[in-house]
N, C-alpha and C positions, 0 to 999 in steps of 0.2 A: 738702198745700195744694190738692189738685183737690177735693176734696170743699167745702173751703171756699170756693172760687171757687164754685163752683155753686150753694152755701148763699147765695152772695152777690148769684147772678144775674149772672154773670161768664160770657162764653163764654172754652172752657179749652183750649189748646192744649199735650199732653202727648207726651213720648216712646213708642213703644208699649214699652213695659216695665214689671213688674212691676206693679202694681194698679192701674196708670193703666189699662192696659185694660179690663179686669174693668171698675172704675170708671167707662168713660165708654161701653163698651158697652151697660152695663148701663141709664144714664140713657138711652143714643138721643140724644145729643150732643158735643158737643167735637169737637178733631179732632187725631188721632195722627199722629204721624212717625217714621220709624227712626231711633234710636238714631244720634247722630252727623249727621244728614242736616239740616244748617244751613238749607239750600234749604226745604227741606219746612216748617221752623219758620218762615223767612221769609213762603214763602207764605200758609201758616198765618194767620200773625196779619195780613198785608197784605188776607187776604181777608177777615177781621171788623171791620178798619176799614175796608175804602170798600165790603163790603156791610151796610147794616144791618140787612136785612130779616136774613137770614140771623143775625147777633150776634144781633138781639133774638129770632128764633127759640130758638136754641140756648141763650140766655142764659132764658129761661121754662122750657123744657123741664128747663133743668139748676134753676134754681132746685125746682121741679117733684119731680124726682125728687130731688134732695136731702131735702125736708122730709119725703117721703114715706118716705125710710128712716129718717129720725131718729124720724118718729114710729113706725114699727115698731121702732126698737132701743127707744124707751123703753118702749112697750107689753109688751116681751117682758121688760125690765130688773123693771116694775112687778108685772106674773105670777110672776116668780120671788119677787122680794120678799114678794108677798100670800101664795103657797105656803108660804114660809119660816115667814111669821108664823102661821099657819092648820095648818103642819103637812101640808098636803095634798103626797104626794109629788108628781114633777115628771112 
């Protein structure tokens, strides 16, 4: 669901765990909390509703980096496909 937030222009507040990190490291957005640490989630989202600057920041940059991978996974998806049909190895 973080990658669809971000597709959405959603700022993403995520556990650090498992690909969420990866995931929002990677965009330069969202904002992580440990595992279990309610507080941190609280603040978290308290802090993207009364800052906006900050939501609408995070929320472009993720939209941003979202479309940017998608357009790389399909670019890469479309080269394999052309190789397949063409016969060129990979």
């Amino acid at each position: 669901m973080i990658a669809e937030g971000l597709a959405a222009g959603r700022p993403v507040v995520a556990t650090r765990a498992g690909g969420a990190v990866e995931i929002l490291e990677r965009a330069g957005c969202g904002t992580l909390a440990a595992p279990g640490d309610v507080d941190g989630m609280a603040e978290a989202i308290t802090a993207y509703l009364t800052d906006r600057s900050l939501a609408t920041r995070d929320s472009e940059i993720g939209r941003e980096a979202a479309l940017a991978y998608e357009e790389h996974v399909i670019g890469r998806k479309a080269l394999t496909a052309l190789r397949r049909a063409t016969g060129i190895a990979e």
